[in-house]
N, C-alpha and C positions, 0 to 999 in steps of 0.2 A: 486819679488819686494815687500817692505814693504813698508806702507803708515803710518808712525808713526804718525800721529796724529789723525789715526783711533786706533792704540794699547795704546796710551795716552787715547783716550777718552774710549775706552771701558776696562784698566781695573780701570780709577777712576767710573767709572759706575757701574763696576762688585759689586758681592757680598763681594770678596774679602776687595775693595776699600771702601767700603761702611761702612764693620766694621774695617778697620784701621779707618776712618772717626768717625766713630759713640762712638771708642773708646776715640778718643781724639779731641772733639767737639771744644774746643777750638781753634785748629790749624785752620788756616783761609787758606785752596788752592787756590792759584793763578795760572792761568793757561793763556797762550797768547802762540798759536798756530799761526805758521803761513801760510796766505792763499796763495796758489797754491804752496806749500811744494812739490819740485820734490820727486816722489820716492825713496827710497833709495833700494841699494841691498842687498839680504841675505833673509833669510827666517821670514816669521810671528811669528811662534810660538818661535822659539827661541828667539827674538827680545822683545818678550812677558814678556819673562822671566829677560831676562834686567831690562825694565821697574818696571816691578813690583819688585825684589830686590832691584832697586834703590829708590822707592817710600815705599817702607816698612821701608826699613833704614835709611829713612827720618824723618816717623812718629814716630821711634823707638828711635829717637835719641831727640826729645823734651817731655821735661815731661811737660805739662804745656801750657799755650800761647804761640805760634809760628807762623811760617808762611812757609808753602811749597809751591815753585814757581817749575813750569813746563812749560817749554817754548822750542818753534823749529825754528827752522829759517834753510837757505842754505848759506852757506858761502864757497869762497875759502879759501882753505891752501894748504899748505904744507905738507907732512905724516909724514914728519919728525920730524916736529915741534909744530907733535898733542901732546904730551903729553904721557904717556905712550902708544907706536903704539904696538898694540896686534897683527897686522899681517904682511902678508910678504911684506916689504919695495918693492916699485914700483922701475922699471929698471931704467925706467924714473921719478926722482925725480922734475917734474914742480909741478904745483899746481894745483889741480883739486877741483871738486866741491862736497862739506858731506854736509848730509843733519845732523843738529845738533842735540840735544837733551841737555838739561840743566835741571837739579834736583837740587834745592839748598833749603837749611832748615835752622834755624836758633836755630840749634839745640847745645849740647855741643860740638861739634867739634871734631875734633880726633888732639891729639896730633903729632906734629913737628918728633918724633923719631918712632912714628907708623906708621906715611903715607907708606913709601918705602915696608912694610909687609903687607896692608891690601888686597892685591890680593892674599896671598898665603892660602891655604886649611886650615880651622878651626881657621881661625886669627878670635877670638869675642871679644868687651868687653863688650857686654849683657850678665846680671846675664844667670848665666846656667841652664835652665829649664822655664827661661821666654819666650823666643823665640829665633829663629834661632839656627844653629849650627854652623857658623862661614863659611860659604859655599856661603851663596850669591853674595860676591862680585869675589871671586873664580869663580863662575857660571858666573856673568857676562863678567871678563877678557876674561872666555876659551871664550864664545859664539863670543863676538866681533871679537876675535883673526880666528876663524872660519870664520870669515864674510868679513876677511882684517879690521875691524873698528880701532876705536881706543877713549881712554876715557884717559881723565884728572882730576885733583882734588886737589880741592883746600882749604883748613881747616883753619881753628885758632881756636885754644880752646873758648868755651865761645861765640863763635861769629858764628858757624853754619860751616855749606864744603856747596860743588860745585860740582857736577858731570857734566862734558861737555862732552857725548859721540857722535861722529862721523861715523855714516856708508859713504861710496862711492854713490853718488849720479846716480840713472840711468841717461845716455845720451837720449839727447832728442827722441820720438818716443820709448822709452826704454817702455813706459808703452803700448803703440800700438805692442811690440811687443809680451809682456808679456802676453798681452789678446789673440792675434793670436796664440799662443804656448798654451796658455790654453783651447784653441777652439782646437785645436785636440786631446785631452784628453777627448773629448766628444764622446756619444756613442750613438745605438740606440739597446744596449745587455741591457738583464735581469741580475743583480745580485741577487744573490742566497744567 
């Protein structure tokens, strides 16, 4: 189970976050977390990795004053009706509970005719050699798609995008069970 707004907060904490930060001082982070955010499922470090490619791509996309919002909330939907659904459609199509994730910038946007390619391998339109290799948001789709998640996006040139990504929220006690499961993983051996 991931606690996204423990990977939110630590990696704008990180060093990482700190010089996307320090590069472009100007961008003002807004951040509204929300409290008692059910767990969601899928692994930390992957989910890590999410994050921080969508918050890089953020920074990356304003030259100048801006504004990057990062915000969680729990909401029902539909899987269907996430937006591009990266993993395997549920048997039962009800409506269950994601625990959300929103990146939005108010950066140059991505154009109208690129949206539908910007998941596939080495799509960039960062000068070449300034960063990235065109992989991040590629990293992101496959990770969610592993997770069942799913991620949305929403652009206008000139006017910034939107990243709304979605994991499966645990069921209640989910986090009671994940600590009891981590409790036998415990040991009273010497590693070597």
């Amino acid at each position: 189970p991931i606690s996204v707004n423990d990977v939110v907060r630590e990696i704008l904490q990180s060093a990482c976050g700190r010089r996307l930060h320090s590069g472009q001082p100007e961008v003002l982070v807004i951040t509204s977390l929300a409290q008692d955010l059910p767990l969601a499922l899928g692994s930390s470090p992957h989910y890590y990795q999410v994050v921080m490619n969508l918050v890089t791509n953020a920074f990356e996309a304003m030259s100048g004053p801006g504004q990057l919002t990062v915000a969680t909330r729990c909401e029902k939907r539909a899987a269907e009706s996430a937006g591009f659904f990266c993993g395997i459609p549920a048997a039962d199509p009800v409506a269950a509970n994601y625990v959300m994730l929103e990146v939005a910038d108010t950066g140059e946007g991505i154009p109208a005719d690129r949206l539908g390619s910007i998941f596939e391998p080495f799509v960039s339109s960062k000068v070449l050699g300034r960063s990235g290799s065109g992989l991040g948001l590629s990293v992101v789709y496959g990770v969610l798609q592993d997770m069942n998640g799913h991620v949305d996006v929403q652009s206008e040139p000139g006017a910034g995008t939107r990243f709304l990504v979605g994991l499966p929220a645990c069921h209640a006690g989910g986090a009671a069970q994940a600590s009891a499961e981590d409790g036998d993983l415990a040991g009273t051996g010497t590693v070597l």
